[in-house]
LOTOR-848274 format. One record per residue (C-alpha): residue number from 1; x, y, z. Coordinates in pm, whole numbers, padded with zeros to 5 digits. Example, Ala and Ser with C-alpha at 12.3 -4.5 7.8 and 13.67 -1.06 7.14 Angstrom:
2
tivo|X|Y|Z
1|01230|-00450|00780
2|01367|-00106|00714
//
This chain:
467
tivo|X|Y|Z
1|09002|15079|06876
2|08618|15114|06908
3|08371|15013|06629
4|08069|15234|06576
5|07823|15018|06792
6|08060|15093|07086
7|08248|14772|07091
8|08588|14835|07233
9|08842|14576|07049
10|09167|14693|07196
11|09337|14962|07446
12|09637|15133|07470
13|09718|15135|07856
14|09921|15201|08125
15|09901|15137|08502
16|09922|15417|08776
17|09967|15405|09130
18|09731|15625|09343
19|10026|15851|09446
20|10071|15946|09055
21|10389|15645|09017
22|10350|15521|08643
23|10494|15175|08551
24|10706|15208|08251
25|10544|14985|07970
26|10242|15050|07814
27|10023|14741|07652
28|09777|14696|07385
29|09513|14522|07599
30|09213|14378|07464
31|08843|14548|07509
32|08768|14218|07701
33|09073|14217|07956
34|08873|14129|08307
35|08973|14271|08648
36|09114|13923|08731
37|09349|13948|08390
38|09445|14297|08505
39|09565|14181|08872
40|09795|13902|08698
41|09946|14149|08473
42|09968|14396|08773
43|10137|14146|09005
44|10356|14043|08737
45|10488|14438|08688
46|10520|14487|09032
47|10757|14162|09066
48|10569|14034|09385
49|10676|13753|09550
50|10322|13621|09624
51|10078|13793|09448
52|09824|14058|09642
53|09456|14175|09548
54|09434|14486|09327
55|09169|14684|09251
56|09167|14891|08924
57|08989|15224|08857
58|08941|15421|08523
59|08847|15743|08557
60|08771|15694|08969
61|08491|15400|08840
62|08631|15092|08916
63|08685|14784|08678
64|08451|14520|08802
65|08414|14358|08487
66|08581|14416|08123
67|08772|14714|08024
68|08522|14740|07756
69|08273|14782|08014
70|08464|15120|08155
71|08509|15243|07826
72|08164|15256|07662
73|08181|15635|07506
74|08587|15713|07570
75|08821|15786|07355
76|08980|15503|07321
77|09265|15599|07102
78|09453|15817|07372
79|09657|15587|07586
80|09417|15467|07912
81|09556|15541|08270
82|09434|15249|08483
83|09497|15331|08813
84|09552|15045|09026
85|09536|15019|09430
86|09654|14684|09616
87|09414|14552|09883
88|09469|14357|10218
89|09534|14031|10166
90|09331|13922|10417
91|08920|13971|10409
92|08711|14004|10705
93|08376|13820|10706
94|08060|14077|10789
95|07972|14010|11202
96|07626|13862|11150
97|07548|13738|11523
98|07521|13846|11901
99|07755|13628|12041
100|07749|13768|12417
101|07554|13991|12610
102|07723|14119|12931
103|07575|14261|13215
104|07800|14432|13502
105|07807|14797|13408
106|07489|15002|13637
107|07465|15324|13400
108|07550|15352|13024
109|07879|15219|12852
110|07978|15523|12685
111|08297|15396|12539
112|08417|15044|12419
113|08786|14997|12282
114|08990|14686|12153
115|09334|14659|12273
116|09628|14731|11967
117|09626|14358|11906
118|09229|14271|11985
119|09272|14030|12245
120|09168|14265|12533
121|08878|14473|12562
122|08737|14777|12775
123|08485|14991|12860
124|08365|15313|13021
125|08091|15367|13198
126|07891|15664|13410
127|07858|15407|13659
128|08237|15550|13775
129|08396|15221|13657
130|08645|15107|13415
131|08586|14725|13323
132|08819|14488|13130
133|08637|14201|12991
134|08697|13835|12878
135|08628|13788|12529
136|08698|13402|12488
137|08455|13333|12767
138|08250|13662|12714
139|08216|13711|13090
140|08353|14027|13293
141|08734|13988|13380
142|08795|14341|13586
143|08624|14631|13808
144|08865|14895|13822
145|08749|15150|14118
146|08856|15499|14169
147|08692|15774|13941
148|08402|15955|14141
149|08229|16053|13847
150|08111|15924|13460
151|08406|15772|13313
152|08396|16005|12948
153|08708|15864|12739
154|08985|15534|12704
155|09251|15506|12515
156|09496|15165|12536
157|09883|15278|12487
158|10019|15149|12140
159|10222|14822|12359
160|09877|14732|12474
161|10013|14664|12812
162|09796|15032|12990
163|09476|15219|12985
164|09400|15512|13017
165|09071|15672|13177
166|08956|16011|13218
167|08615|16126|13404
168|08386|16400|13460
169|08615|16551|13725
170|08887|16558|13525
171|09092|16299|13643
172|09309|16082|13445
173|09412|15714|13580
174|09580|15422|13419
175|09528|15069|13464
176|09703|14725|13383
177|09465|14502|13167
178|09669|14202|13293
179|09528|14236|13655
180|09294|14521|13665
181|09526|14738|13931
182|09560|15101|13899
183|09886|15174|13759
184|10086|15458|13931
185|09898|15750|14071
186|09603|15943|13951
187|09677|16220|13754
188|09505|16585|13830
189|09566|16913|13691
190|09274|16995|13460
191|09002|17187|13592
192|08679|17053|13447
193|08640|16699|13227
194|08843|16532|13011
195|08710|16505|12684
196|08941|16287|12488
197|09265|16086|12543
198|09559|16015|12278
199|09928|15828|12299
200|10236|15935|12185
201|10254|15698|11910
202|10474|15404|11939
203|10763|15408|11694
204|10861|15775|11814
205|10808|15567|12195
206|10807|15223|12244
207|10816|15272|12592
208|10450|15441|12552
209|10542|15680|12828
210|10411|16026|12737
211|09962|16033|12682
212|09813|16370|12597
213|09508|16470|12712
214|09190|16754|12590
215|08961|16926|12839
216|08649|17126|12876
217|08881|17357|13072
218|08996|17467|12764
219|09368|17362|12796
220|09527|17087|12675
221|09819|16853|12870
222|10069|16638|12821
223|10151|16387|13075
224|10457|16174|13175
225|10262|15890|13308
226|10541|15753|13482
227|10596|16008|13723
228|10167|16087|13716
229|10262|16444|13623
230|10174|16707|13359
231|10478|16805|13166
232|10340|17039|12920
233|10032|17267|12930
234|09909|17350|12552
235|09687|17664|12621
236|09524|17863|12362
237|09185|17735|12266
238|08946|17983|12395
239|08655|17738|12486
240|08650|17330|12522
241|08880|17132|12354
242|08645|16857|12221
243|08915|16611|12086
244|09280|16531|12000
245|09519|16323|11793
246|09886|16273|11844
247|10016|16239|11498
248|10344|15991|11393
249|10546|16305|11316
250|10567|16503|11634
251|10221|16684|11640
252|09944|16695|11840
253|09621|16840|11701
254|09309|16961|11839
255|08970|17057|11774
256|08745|17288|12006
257|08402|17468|12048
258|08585|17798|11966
259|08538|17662|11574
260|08950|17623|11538
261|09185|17307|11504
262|09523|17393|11634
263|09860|17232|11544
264|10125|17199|11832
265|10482|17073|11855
266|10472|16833|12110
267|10802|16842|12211
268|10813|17178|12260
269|10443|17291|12292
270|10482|17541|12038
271|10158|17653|11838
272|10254|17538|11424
273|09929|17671|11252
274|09571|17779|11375
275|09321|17572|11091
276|08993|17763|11074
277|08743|17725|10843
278|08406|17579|11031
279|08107|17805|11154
280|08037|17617|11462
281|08161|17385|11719
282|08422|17122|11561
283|08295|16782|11735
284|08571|16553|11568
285|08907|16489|11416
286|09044|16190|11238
287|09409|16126|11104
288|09462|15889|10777
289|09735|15707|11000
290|09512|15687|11271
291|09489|15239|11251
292|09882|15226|11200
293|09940|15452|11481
294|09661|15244|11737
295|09807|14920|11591
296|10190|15011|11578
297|10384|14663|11573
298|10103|14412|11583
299|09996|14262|11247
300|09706|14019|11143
301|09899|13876|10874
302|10161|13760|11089
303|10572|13748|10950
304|10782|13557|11193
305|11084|13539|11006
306|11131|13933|10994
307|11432|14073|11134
308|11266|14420|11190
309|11259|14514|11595
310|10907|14631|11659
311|10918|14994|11655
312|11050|14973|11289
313|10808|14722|11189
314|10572|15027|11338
315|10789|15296|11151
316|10739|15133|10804
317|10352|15060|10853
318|10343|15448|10946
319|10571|15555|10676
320|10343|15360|10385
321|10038|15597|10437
322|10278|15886|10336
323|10171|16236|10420
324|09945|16303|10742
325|09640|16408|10611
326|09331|16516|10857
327|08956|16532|10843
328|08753|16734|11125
329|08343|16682|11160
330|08162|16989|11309
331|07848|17139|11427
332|07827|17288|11090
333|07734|16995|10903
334|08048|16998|10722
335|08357|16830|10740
336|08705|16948|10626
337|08992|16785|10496
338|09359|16933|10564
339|09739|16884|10502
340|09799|17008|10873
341|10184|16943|10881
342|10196|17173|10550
343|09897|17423|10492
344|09653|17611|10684
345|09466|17581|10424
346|09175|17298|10352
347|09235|17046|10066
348|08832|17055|10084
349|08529|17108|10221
350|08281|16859|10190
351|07866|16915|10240
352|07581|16694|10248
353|07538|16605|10587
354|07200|16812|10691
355|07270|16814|11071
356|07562|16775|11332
357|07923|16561|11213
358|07930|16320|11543
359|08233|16098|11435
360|08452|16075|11134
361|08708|15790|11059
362|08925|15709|10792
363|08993|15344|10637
364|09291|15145|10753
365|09402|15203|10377
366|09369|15557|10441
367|09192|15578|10117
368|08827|15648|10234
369|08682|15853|10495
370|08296|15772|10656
371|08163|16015|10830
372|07836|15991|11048
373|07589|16217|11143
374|07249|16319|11379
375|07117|16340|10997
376|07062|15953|11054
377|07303|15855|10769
378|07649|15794|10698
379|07877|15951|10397
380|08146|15769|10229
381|08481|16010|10084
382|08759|15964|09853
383|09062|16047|10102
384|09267|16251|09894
385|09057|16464|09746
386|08731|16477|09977
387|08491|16405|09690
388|08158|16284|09779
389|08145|15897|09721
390|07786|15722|09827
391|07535|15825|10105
392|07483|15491|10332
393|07087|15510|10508
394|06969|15250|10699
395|06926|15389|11028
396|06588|15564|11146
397|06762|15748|11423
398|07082|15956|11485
399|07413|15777|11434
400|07645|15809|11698
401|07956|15631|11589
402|08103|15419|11346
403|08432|15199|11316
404|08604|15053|11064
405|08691|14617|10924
406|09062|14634|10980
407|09033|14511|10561
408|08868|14833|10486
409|08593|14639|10344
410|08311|14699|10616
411|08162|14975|10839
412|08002|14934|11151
413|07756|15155|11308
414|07616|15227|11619
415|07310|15418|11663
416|07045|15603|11872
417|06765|15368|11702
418|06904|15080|11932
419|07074|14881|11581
420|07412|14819|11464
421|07430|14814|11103
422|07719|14678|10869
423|07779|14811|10563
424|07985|14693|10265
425|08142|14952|10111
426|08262|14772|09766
427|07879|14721|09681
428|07791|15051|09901
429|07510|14857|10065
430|07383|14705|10367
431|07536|14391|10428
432|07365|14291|10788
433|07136|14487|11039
434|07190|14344|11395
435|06910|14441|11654
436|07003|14342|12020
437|07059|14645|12206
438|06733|14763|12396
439|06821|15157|12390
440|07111|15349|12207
441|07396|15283|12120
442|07657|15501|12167
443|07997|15319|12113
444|08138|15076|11906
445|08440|14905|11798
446|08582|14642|11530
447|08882|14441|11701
448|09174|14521|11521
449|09227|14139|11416
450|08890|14176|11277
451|08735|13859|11475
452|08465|14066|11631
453|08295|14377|11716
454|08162|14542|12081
455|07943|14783|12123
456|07764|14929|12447
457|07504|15199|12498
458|07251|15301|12734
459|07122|14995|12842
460|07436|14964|13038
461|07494|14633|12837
462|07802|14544|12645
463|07785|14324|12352
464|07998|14102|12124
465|07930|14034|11737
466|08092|13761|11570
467|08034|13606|11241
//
């Protein structure tokens, strides 16, 4: 009921899952029910064990305060969908410090990546060299020798136990972070550069055998990295293939400078379904399942009495993001968001950005997407539906890349103004600048157990944030 000054003395509501789910009693809740009422209530429906974090929504604003608060104008004698969305139980704190400055690398670090679990780290340079590095001491741990030109792209396999390298001449090696030796042979076949690396994920392989990779050449190939050959060649695109994901169902897409995203069986290397839709060159791709699929088995929050072997502890953390969804950042200024297992059609297309997409990631959750641009800020999306959330400025330069808190609760940023910037994006604000670097910065990463973040750029200098 709501008196006429706007005072809201009771609701009729129910609670929704994001998926559409509706729990089967409805309550007469009182105008002043807080967020903190609603979570007891919430846990109680749900019958957990040990109660989790929820956040509520009504009408996509979220209850931060009273339900009166949310109401203020609604009709309040319809029955109230509150749609509620559970949260990590954990929460990462905001890196606020330079903890280590490393020297070792003689051109620019161009890539930085966490191992699955974030006790290793890596990096690629155009100095020719892969480096593993000690992040307990903060000191170099490995030179790994044998590229004869800029090291573009890493990936770590989902067991954590290889890396994978590709250069300039197109040349794809893998090392073992344990001792910094090359790991079988080096693998050859593409023409011109590799441009991006991704793993067959890790609860369709736990023995992390099969890597495909994306090439200026055009083509696309999938290796056996145990024998160091290429079993499958994926040709189609008509001009560089600028990036690639190997989904958790069986596909592998792609993006290219010919404006198209193609779909591919991997096991068969058959073309699904040709996604166009962008005007210019498409620069990026991200899957919603992208964090489950680099993090497969290992978990922060830590459950030692599970009888789950790992691959279907990796299965299940796949399975809970349900369908793949993608989002592709172009030379257009616009990004796209697709069903690609289901539609060639987009879900949306979402504008704003006023120059070049340069990296796109969803949450962990796989309920937000931030995408960053040479436009010098950084856009925040609802996931399923691609609607425009909050524009995130800060930065006075391009920003090159971003990466998310393993919580879903911070952003970091890496940028051609020489600053990392971390953003909350609860309060959709700045939470800490962090100056260091002395040129730009063109790659970071957030450990995946969310103790710290690296980033490298062209001062040739890799760095370590902590809080």
């Amino acid at each position: 009921m709501e008196e006429s000054d706007g005072t809201v003395h009771t609701v009729l509501a129910r609670f929704k899952s994001e998926k559409g789910e509706i729990l089967p009693e409805t309550f007469n809740l009182p105008g002043g029910t807080t967020a903190k009422q609603l979570e007891g209530i919430c846990n109680s429906l749900l019958q957990q064990e040990e109660p989790v974090p929820i956040s509520f929504f009504i009408n996509d604003v979220e209850v931060v305060g009273s339900l009166q608060e949310n109401l203020k104008g609604n009709d309040c004698e319809q029955v109230i969908d509150i749609v509620y969305q559970p949260q990590a139980v954990f929460k990462v704190r905001a890196v606020t410090r330079c903890t280590g400055s490393i020297e070792g690398h003689k051109e620019a670090v161009i890539s930085v990546a966490f191992s699955p679990n974030g006790e290793s780290l890596a990096s690629g340079s155009g100095d020719t060299t892969v480096r593993f590095w000690d992040i307990h001491t903060q000191t170099p741990l490995y030179t790994c020798e044998g590229h004869k030109h800029w090291v573009l792209c890493i990936s770590w396999s989902p067991c954590g136990s290889k890396l994978a390298s590709a250069c300039k001449n197109g040349v794809i090696m893998l090392w073992d972070p344990e001792t910094g030796k090359q790991i079988g042979k080096m693998m050859k076949g593409h023409k011109q550069w590799v441009t991006a690396l991704s793993w067959e994920p890790y609860h369709r392989n736990p023995d992390c055998r099969y890597l495909v990779s994306a090439s200026k050449d055009s083509d696309l190939r999938i290796w056996d990295t145990k024998l160091g050959q290429t079993t499958r060649v994926l040709a189609g695109h008509t001009r560089s293939v600028t990036c690639v994901r190997w989904g958790g169902r069986g596909l592998i897409y792609s993006g290219s400078q010919d404006r198209s995203i193609r779909v591919w069986r991997a096991e068969d290397g058959v073309l699904c379904r040709v996604l166009d839709g962008h005007a210019h060159w498409v620069n990026t791709l991200a899957l919603n399942v992208d964090y489950a699929l680099r993090t497969g088995h290992f978990e922060i929050v830590k459950s030692p009495n599970s009888p789950e072997d790992l691959q279907e502890r990796a299965l299940k953390r796949y399975q809970a993001l349900g369908d793949e969804k993608l989002v592709s950042g172009s030379d257009d200024f616009t990004l796209y968001l697709w069903n690609p297992e289901k539609d060639k059609k987009p879900i949306a297309r979402m504008t704003g950005h006023r120059q070049l997409v340069n990296d796109v990631k969803f949450s962990p959750d796989g309920r937000l997407i931030a995408s960053a641009s040479f436009d010098k800020s950084i856009k925040l999306w609802e996931a399923v539906t691609g609607k425009f959330i909050k524009n995130l400025h800060g930065h006075i330069q391009a920003v090159f890349s971003i990466a998310w808190s393993a919580d879903s609760r911070l952003l970091v940023s890496g940028s051609s103004d020489s600053t990392l910037k971390v953003w909350d994006v609860k309060a959709q604000s700045l939470a800490q600048d962090l100056p260091g670097h002395a040129d730009q910065v063109y790659a970071v990463d957030w450990s995946p157990d969310a103790m710290r973040v690296a980033s490298g750029g062209k001062d040739k200098v890799l760095r370590l944030w902590q809080n």
